[in-house]
N, C-alpha and C positions, 0 to 999 in steps of 0.2 A: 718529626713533622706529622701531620696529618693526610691520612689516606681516605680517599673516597671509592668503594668498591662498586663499579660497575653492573656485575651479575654475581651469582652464587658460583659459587665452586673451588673448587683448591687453589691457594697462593703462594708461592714462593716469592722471600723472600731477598731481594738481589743487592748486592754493594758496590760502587764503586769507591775507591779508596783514593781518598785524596792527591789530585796530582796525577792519579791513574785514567785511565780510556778505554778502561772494559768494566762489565758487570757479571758481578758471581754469583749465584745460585749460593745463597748461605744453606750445607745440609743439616745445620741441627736446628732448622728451627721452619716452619711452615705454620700455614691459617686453614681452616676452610669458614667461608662465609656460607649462611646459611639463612632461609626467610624469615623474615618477621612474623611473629604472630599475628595473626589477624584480629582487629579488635571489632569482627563480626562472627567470629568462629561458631556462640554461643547464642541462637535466636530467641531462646527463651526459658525459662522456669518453670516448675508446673504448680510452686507457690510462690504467692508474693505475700505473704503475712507467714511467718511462725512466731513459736514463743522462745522466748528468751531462755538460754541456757540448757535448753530442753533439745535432743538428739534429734533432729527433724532432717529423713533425706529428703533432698532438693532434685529432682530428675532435668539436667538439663537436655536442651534440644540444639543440636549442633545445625549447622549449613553445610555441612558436609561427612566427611567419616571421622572423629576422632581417630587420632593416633595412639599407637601403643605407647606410656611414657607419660602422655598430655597430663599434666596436674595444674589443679587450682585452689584458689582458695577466696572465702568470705571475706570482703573489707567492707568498714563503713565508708570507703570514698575513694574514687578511681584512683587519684593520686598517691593513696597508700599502697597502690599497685608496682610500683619503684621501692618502696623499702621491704616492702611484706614478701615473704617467700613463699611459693604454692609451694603444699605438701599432700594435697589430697589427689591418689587416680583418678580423674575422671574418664579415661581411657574406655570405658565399658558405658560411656553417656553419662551414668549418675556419681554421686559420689556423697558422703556425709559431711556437712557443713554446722560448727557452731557456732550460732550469735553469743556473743560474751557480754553485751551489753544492747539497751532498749537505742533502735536509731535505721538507718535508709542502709542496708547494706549490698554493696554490687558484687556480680557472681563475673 
């Protein structure tokens, strides 16, 4: 079935077994839920034009502290943001970003 988590934090997993009137703590298996990324995290760029193909760092400007870990990456459009993987630090604010092709790309 489907679970809706309330808050963050550790979850155990519980059974009750058909027929049965108690619930068990399953130990081989746990969650922890954790925030969503905020899709304000990032306020701004210090370009909005580069050129194509060409190594151009991109300084982003956070709304608060980047995290150690935080990675991102150049798409041409938000919704490739579900299939594209960040692989770039940006954990120290900037990071190097390549356009691979001419088009509107979000950071």
């Amino acid at each position: 079935g489907d679970f809706t988590l309330g808050s963050t934090g550790a979850y155990d997993l519980c059974l009750r077994a058909s027929g049965g009137s108690d619930e068990v703590a399953q130990t081989s298996v746990s969650m922890t839920s954790i925030a969503a990324t905020s899709s304000t995290a990032i306020t701004a760029v210090d370009y909005t034009t580069i050129t194509t193909g060409r190594n151009t760092e991109i300084t982003l400007t956070f709304s608060g502290t980047a995290d150690s870990g935080d990675l991102g990456i150049l798409t041409a459009s938000a919704t490739a943001c579900s299939s594209d993987t960040p692989n770039v630090d940006v954990s120290s604010g900037s990071g190097i970003f390549v356009a691979s092709a001419d088009g509107t790309y979000k950071p």
